[in-house]
C-alpha positions as CSV (number, residue, x, y, z in Angstrom):
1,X,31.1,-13.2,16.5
2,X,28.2,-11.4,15.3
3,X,25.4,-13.5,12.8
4,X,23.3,-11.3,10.9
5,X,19.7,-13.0,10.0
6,X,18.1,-11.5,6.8
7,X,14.7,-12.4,7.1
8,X,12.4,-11.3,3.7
9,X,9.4,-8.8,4.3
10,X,6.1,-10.5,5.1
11,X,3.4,-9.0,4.5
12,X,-0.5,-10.7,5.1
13,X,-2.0,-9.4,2.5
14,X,-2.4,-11.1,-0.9
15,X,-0.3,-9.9,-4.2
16,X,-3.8,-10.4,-5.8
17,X,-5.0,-7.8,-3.4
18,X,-1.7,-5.5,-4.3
19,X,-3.0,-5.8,-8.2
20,X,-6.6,-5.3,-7.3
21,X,-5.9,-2.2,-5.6
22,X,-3.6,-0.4,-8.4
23,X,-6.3,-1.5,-10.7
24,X,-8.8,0.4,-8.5
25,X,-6.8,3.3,-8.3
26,X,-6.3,4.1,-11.6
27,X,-9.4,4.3,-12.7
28,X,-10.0,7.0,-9.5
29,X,-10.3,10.3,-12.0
30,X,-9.0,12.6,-8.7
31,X,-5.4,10.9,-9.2
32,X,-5.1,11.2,-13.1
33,X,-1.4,11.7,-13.9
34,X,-0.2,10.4,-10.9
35,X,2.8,7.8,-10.9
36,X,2.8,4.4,-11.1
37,X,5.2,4.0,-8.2
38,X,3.1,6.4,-6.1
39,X,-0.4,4.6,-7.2
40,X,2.3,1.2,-5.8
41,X,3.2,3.0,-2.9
42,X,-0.3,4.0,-1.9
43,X,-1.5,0.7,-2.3
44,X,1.0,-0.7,0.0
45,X,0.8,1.5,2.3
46,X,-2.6,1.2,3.0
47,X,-3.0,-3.0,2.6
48,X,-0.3,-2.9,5.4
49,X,-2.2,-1.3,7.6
50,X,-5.4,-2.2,6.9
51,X,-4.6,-6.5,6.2
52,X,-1.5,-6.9,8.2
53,X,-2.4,-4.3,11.3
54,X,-6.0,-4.4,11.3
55,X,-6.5,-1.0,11.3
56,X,-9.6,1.4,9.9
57,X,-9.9,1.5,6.4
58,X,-10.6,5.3,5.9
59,X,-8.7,6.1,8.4
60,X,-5.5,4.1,6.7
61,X,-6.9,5.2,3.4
62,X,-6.2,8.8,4.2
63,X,-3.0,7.8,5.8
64,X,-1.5,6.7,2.7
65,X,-3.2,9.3,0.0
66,X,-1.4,12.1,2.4
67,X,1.9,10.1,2.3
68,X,1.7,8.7,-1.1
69,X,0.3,11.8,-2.8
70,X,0.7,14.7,-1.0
């Protein structure tokens, strides 16, 4: 018998953190007219690695802009 365990996405970083960085990233005038689900996706992208793996922030920043916006 196989038992599948569905265990929900844990993240370390804050949902405040989440909110703080959309805010942020609208008002950025270099991505004007860019979605709000790739402003989301760029935000989460870049908390997980820099919260939840501890990696460098410009480094993860440019990470995610490539992914999220390229």
């Amino acid at each position: 018998m196989i038992v599948f365990v569905i265990t929900p996405l844990v993240r370390a970083y804050e949902p405040d953190q989440l909110a703080e960085c959309i805010a942020s990233a609208r008002e950025n005038p270099s991505i004007e007219g860019v979605s709000e689900r790739s402003i989301q996706d760029y935000c989460e992208c870049a908390l997980d690695l820099i919260v939840d793996l501890n990696q460098d922030v410009r480094e993860s920043g440019y990470e995610c802009a490539v992914k999220s916006f390229g």
